[in-house]
C-alpha positions as CSV (number, residue, x, y, z in Angstrom):
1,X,124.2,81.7,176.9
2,X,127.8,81.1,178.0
3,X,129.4,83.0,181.0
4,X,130.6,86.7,181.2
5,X,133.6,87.2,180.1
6,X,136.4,88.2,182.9
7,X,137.8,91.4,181.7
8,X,140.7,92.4,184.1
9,X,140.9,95.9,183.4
10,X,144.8,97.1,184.2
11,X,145.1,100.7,185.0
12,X,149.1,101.6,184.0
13,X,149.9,104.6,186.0
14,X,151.7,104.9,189.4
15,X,152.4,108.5,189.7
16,X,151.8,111.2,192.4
17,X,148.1,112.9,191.5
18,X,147.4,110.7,188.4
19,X,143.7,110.7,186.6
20,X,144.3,107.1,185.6
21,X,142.0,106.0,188.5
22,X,139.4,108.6,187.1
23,X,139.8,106.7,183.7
24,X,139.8,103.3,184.6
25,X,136.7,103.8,187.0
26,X,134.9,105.2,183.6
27,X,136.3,102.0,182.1
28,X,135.0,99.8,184.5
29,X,131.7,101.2,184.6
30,X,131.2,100.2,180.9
31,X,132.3,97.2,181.6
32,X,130.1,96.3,184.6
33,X,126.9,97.6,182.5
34,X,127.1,95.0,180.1
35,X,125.6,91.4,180.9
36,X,128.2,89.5,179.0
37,X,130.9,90.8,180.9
38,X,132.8,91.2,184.6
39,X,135.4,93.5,185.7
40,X,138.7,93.4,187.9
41,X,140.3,96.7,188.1
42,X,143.7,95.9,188.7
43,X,145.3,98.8,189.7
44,X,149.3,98.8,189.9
45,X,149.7,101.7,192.4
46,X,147.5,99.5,195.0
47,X,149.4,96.1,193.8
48,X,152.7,97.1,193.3
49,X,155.0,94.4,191.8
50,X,158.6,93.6,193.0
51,X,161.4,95.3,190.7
52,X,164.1,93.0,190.3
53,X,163.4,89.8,188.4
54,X,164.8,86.1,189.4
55,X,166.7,84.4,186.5
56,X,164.5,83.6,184.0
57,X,161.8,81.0,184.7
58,X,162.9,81.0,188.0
59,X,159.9,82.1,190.7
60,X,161.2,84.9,193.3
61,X,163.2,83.7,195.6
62,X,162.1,86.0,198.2
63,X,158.5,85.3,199.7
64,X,157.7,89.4,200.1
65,X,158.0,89.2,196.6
66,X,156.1,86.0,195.9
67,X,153.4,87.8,197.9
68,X,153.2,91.1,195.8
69,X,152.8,88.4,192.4
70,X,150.0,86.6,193.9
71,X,148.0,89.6,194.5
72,X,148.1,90.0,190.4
73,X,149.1,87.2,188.9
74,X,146.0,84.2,189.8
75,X,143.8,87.6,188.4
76,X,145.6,87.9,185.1
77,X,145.4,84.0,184.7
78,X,141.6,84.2,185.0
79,X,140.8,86.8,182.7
80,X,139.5,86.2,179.4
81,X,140.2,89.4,178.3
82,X,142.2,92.4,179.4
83,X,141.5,96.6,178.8
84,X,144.8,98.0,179.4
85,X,144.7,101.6,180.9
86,X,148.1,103.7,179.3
87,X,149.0,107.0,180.2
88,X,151.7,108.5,177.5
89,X,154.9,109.2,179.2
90,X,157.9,110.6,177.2
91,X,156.2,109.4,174.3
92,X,155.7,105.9,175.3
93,X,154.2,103.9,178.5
94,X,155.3,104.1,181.9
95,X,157.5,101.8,183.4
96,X,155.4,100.4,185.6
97,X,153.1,99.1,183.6
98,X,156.1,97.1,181.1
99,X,157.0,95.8,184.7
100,X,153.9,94.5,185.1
101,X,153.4,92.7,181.8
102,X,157.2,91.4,182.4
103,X,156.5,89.4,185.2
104,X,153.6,87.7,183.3
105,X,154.0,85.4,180.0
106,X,151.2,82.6,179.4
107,X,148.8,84.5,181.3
108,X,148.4,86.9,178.1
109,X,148.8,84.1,175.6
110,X,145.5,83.6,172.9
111,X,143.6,86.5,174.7
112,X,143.1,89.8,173.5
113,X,143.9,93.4,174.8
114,X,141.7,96.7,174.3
115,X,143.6,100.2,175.1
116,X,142.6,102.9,176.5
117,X,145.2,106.0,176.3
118,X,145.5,108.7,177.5
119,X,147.6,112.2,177.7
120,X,147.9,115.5,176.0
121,X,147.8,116.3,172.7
122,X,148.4,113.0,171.2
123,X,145.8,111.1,173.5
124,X,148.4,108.3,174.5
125,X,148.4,106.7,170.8
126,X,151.8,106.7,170.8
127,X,151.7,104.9,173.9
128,X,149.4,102.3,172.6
129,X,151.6,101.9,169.5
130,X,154.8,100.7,171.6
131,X,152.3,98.4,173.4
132,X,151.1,96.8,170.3
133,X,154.7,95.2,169.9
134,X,155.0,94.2,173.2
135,X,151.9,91.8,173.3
136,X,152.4,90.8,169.9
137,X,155.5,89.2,171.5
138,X,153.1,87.8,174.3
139,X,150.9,86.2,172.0
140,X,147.8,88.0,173.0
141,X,145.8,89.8,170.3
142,X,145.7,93.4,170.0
143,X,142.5,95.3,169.0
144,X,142.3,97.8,166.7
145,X,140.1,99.3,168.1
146,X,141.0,101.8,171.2
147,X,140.1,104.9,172.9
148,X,142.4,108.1,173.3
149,X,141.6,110.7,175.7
150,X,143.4,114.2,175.0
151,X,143.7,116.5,177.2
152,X,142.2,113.8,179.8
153,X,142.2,116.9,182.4
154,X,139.2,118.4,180.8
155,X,137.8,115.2,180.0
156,X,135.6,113.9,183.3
157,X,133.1,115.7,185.2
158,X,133.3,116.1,189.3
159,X,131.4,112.4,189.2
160,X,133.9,111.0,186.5
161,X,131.6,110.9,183.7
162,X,132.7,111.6,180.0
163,X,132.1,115.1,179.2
164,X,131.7,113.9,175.5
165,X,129.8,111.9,174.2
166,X,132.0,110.5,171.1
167,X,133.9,109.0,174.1
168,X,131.1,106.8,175.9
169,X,130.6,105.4,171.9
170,X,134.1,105.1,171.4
171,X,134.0,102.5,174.3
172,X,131.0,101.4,173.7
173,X,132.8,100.2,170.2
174,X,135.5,98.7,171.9
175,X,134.3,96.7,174.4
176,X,132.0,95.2,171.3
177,X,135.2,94.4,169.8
178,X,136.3,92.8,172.9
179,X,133.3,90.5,173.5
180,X,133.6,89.0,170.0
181,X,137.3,88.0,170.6
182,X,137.0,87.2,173.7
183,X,134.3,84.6,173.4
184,X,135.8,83.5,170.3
185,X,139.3,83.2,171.9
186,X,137.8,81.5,175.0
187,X,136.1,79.2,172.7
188,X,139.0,78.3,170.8
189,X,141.4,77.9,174.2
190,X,138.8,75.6,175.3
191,X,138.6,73.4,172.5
192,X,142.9,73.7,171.4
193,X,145.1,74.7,174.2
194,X,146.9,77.4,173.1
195,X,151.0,75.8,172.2
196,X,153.4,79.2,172.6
């Protein structure tokens, strides 16, 4: 049996009385049942990553700023796989979380990406959506499968468990998804190096 996948689960939202922590925990908890698979939450309000970018391929040249990458980056490396944790802001993703993936290039390259979205009505799809493009352009491999949460207020119990069902098997589903293409992509880094 090989090793557990490293799932590096990336919780998107930075604002003032956010649920994503509520979500992501829920996440992680899935994760951490399973035996084929490990979780770092990765949470960007706790990790906050420097704003202004050097010239491109250039490292920081500031070291407060080299110090806020190597408390993400070295994690995003290792991870075999990632479950990305959207809230739906103005009809998209919030801006912290594009900073995020900005700073990063070959650490997404070859491995694939599960979403979980969340918001009101629409359940953060449309957030999801505009993140499809984005790895695409990474080369990391987007699953189909995800799981949207609407109206994620009502959606937790005081504990932060599911208060339905359908959404424990919808991420049940997902992180099934994830183990097949994450082995299969670990596999085939191991044996090709991936050439972006």
């Amino acid at each position: 049996m090989s090793a557990p996948l490293r799932v590096a689960v990336l919780q998107g939202s930075t604002r003032e009385g956010r649920v994503g922590p509520t979500v992501a925990n829920w996440v992680r908890t899935h994760v951490t049942e399973r035996p084929d698979m490990t979780a770092d939450l990765i949470d960007l309000a706790e990790t906050p990553l420097p704003t202004t970018f050097p010239h491109l391929g250039q490292a920081p040249a500031d070291e407060a700023d080299r110090a806020l990458l190597r408390a993400v980056s070295p994690r995003l490396a290792d991870a075999d796989a990632f479950v990305v944790i959207a809230p739906e802001y103005n009809h998209s993703y919030p801006a912290s979380l594009k900073n995020a993936i900005d700073w990063h290039h070959k650490e997404w390259h070859a491995k694939p990406v599960a979403f979980v979205s969340y918001g009101g009505f629409s359940g953060g799809l449309r957030a999801v959506e505009h993140l499809r493009g984005v790895f695409a352009e990474l080369h990391a491999v987007t699953l189909r499968d995800s799981v949207g949460l609407a109206g994620v207020w009502a959606q937790f119990d005081a504990e932060g468990n599911a208060v339905d069902p359908a959404a424990d098997t919808a991420a049940k589903t997902m992180l099934d998804r994830l183990a097949w293409w994450g082995e299969a992509l670990r596999t085939a880094r191991a044996t090709t190096p991936y050439a972006a």
